[in-house]
MMTF fields as JSON, N, C-alpha, C and O atoms, coordinates in Angstrom:
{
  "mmtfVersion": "1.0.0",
  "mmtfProducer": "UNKNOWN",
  "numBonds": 343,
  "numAtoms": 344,
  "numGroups": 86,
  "numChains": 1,
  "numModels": 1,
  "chainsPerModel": [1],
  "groupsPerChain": [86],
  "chainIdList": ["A"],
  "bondAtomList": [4, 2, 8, 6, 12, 10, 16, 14, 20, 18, 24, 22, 28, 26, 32, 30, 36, 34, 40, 38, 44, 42, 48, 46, 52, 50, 56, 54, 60, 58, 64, 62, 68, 66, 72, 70, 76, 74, 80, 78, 84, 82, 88, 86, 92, 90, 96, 94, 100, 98, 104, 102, 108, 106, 112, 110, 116, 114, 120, 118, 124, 122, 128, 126, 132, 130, 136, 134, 140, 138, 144, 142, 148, 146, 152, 150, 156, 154, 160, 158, 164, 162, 168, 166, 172, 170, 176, 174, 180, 178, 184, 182, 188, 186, 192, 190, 196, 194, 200, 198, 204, 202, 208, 206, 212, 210, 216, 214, 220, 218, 224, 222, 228, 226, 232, 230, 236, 234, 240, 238, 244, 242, 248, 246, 252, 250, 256, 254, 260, 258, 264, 262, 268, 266, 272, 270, 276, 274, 280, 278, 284, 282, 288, 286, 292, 290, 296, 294, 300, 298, 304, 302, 308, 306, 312, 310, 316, 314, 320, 318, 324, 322, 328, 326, 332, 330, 336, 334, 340, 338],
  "bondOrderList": [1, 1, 1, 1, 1, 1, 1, 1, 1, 1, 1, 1, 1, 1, 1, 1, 1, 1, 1, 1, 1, 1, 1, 1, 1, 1, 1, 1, 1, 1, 1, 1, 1, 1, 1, 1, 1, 1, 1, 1, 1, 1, 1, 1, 1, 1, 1, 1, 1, 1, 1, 1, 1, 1, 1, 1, 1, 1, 1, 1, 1, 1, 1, 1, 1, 1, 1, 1, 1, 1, 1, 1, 1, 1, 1, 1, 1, 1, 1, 1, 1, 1, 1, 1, 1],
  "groupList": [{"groupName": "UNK", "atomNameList": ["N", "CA", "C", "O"], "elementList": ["N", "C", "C", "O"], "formalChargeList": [0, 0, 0, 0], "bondAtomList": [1, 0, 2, 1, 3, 2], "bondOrderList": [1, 1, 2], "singleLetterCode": "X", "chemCompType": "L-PEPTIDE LINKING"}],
  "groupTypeList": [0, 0, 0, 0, 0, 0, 0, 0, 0, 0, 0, 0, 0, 0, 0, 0, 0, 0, 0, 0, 0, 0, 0, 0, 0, 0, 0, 0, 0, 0, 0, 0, 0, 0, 0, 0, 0, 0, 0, 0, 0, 0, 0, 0, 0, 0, 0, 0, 0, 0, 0, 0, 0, 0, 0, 0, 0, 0, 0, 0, 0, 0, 0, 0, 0, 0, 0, 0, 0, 0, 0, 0, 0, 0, 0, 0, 0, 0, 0, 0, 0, 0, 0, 0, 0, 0],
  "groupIdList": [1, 2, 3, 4, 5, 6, 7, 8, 9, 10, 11, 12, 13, 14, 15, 16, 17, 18, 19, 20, 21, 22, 23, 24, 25, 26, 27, 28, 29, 30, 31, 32, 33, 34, 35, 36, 37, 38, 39, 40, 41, 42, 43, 44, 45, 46, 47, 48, 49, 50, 51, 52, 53, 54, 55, 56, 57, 58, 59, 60, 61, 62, 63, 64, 65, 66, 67, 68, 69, 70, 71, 72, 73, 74, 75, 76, 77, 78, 79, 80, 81, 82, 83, 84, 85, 86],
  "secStructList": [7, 7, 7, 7, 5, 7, 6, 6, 6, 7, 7, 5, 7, 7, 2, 2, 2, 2, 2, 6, 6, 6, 6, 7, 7, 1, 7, 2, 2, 2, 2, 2, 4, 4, 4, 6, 6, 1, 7, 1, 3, 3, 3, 7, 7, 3, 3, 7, 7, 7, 1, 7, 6, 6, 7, 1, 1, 7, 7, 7, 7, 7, 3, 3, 7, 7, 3, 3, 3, 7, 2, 2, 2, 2, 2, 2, 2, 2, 2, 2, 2, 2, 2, 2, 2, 7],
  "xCoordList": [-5.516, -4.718, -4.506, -4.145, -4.759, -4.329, -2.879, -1.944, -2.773, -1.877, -1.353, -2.005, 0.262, 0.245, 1.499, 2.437, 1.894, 3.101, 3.849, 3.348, 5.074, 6.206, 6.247, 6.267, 6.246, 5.971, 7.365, 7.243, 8.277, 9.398, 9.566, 10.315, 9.029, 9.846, 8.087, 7.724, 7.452, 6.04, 5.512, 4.383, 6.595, 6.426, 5.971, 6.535, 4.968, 4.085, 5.081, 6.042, 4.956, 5.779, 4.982, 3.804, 6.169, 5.81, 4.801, 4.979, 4.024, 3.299, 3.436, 2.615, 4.817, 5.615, 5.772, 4.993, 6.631, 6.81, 5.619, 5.662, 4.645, 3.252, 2.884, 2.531, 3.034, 2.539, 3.439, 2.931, 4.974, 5.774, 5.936, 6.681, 5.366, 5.428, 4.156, 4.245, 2.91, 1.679, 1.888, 1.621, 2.408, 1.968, 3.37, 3.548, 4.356, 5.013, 4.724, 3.677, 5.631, 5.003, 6.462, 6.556, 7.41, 8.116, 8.728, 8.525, 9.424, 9.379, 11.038, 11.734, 11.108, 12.364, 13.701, 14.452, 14.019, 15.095, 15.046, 16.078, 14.181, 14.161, 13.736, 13.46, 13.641, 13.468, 14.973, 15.431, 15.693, 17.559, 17.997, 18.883, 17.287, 18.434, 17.825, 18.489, 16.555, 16.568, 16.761, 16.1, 17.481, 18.286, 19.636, 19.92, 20.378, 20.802, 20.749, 21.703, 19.008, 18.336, 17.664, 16.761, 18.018, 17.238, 16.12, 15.256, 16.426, 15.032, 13.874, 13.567, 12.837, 11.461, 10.723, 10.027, 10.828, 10.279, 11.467, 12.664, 10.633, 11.642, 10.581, 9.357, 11.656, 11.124, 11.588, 12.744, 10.197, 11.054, 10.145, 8.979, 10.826, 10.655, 10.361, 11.001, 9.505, 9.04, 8.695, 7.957, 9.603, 9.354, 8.328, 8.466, 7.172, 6.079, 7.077, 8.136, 6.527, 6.975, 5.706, 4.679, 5.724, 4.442, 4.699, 4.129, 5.855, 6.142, 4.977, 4.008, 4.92, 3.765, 4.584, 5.737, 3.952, 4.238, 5.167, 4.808, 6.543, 7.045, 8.017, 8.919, 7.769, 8.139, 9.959, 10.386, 10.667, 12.004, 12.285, 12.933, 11.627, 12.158, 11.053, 9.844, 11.826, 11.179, 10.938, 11.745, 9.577, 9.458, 9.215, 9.111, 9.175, 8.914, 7.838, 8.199, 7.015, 6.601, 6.552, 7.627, 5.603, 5.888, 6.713, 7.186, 7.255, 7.912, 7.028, 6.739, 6.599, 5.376, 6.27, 6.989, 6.292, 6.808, 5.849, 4.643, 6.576, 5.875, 6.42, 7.116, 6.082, 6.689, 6.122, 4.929, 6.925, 6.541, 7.14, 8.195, 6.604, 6.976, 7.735, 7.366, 9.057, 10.286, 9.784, 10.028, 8.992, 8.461, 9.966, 10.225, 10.559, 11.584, 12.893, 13.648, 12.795, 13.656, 12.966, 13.76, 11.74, 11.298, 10.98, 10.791, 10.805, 11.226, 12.78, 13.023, 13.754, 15.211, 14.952, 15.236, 14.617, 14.701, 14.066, 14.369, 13.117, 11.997, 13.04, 13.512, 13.358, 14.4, 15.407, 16.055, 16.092, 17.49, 17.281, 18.002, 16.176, 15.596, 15.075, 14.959, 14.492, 14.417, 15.883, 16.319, 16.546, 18.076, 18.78, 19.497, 18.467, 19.321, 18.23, 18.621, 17.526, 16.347, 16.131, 15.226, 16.626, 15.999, 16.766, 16.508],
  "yCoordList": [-1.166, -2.139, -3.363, -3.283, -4.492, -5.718, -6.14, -5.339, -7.324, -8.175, -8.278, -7.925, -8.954, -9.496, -10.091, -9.309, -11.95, -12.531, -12.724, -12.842, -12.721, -12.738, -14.396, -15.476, -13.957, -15.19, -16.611, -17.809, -16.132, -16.907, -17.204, -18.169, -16.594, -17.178, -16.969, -17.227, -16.501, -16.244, -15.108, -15.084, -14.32, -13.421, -12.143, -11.425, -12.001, -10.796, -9.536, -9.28, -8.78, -8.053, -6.436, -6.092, -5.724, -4.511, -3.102, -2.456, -3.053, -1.791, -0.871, -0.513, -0.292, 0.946, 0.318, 0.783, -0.751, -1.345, -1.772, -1.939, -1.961, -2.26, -0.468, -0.209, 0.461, 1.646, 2.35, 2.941, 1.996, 2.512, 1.578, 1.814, 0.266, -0.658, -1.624, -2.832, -0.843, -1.582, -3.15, -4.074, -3.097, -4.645, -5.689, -6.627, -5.362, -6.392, -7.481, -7.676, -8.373, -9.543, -10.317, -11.444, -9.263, -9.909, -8.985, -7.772, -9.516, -8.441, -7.964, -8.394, -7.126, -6.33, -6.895, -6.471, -7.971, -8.97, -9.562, -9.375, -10.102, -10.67, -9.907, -10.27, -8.917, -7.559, -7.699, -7.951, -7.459, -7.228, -8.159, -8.096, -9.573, -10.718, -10.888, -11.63, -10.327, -10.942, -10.018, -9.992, -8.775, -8.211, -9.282, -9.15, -10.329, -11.081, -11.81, -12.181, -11.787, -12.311, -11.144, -11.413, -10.129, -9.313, -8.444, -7.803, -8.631, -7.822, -7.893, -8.388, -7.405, -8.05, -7.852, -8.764, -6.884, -5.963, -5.914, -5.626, -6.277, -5.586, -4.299, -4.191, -3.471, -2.413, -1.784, -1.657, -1.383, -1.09, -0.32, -0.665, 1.05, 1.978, 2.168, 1.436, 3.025, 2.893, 4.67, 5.279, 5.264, 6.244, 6.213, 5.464, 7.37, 7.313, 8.237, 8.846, 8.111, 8.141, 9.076, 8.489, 10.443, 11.167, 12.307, 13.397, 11.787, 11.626, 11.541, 10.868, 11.958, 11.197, 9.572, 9.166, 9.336, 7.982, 8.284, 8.882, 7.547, 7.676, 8.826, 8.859, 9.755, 11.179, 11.229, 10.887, 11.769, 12.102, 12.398, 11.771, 13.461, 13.958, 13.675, 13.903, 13.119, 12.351, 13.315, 13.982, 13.221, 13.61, 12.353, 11.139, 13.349, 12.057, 12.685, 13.659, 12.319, 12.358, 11.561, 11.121, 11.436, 10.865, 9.874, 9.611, 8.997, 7.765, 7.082, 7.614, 5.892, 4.738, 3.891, 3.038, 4.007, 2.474, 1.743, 1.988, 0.556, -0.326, -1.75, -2.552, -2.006, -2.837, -4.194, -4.28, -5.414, -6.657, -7.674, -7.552, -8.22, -8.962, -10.22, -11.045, -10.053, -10.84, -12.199, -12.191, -13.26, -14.182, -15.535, -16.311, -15.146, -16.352, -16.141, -16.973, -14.728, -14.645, -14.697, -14.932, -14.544, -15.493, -16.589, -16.953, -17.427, -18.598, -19.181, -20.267, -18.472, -18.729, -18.401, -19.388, -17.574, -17.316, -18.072, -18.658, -17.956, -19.061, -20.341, -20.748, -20.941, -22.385, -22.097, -23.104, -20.924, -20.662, -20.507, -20.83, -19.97, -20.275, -21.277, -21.429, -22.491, -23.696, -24.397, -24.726, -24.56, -25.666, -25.281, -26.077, -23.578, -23.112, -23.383, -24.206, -23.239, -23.631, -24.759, -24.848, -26.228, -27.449, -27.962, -29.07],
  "zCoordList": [5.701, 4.956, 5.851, 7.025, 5.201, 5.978, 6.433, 6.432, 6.782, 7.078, 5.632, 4.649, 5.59, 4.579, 4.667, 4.824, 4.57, 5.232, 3.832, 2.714, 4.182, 3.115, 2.628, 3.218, 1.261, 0.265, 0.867, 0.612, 1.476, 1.232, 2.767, 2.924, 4.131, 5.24, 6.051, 7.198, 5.07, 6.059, 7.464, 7.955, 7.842, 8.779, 8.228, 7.402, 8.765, 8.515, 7.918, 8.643, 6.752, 6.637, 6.9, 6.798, 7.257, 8.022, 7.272, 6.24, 8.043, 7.917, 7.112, 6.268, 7.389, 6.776, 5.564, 4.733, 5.046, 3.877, 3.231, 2.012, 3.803, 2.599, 2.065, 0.915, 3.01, 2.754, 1.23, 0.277, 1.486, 0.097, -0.668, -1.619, -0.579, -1.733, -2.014, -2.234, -1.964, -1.741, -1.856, -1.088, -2.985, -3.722, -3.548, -4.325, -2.37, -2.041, -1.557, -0.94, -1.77, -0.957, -0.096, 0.389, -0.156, 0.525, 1.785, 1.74, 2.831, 4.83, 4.083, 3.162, 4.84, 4.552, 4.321, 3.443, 5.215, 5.328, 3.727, 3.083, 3.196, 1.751, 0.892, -0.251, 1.257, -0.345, -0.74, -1.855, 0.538, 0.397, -0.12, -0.972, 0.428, -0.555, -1.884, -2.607, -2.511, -3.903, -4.32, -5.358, -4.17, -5.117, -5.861, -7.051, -4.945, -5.278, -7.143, -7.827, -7.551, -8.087, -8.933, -9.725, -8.792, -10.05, -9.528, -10.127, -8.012, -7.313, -7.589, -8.673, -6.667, -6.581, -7.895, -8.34, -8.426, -9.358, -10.847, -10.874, -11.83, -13.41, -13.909, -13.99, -14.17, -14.478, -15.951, -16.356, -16.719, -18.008, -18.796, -18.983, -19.409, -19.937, -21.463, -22.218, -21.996, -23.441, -23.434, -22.66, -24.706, -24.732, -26.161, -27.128, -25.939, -26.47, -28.133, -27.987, -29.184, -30.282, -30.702, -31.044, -30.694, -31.187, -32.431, -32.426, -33.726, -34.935, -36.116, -35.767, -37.103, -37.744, -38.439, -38.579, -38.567, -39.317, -40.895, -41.909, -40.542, -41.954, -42.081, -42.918, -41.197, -41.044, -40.402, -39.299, -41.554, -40.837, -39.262, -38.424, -39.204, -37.932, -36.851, -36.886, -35.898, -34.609, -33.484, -32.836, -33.406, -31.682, -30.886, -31.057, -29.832, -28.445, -27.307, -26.646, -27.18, -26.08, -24.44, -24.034, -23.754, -22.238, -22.064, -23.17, -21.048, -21.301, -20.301, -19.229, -20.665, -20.409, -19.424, -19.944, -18.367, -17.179, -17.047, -17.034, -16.92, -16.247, -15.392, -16.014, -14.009, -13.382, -13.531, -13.823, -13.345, -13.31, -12.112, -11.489, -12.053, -10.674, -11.297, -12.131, -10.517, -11.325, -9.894, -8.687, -10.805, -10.337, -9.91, -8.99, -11.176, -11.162, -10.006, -9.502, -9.85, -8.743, -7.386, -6.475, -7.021, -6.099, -6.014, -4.853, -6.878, -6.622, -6.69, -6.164, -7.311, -6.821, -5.128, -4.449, -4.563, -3.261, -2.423, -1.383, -3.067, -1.839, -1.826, -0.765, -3.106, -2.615, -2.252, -1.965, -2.049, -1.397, 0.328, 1.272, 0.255, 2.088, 2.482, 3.698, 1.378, 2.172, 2.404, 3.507, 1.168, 1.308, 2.602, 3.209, 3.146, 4.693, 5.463, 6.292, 5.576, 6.606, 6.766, 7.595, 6.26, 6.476, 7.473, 7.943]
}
């Protein structure tokens, strides 16, 4: 696995943290503050509906996740670390 520098202050973020969060892009110090902001990740659940169609009584089967990269709260962050950083 490569390198890979944090979207918001640029320092390489750590090893261990790419290994339990492949697809971060931000070093440990700014995972913590954009919780501030809704955290890195929105995450949201869909339970599978395996009913026939039309049919009173409901089953359910698996529940479907899926994560998205809460873009707007890194960019709240990225400009909350330039206005202290300048």
């Amino acid at each position: 696995m490569g390198t890979r520098l944090c979207e918001v202050c640029r320092v390489e973020v750590d090893s261990q943290r790419l290994e339990g969060i492949s697809d971060t892009r931000l070093c440990a110090e700014h995972a913590e503050d954009i919780k501030e902001f809704g955290g890195e990740f929105v995450m949201t659940a869909k339970q599978q509906a395996t009913s026939k169609a039309g049919s009173l009584k409901l089953n359910y089967g698996t529940v479907e996740t899926t994560r998205k990269r809460n873009a707007g709260a890194i960019d709240k962050l990225r400009d909350k670390y330039r206005l202290e950083n300048q």
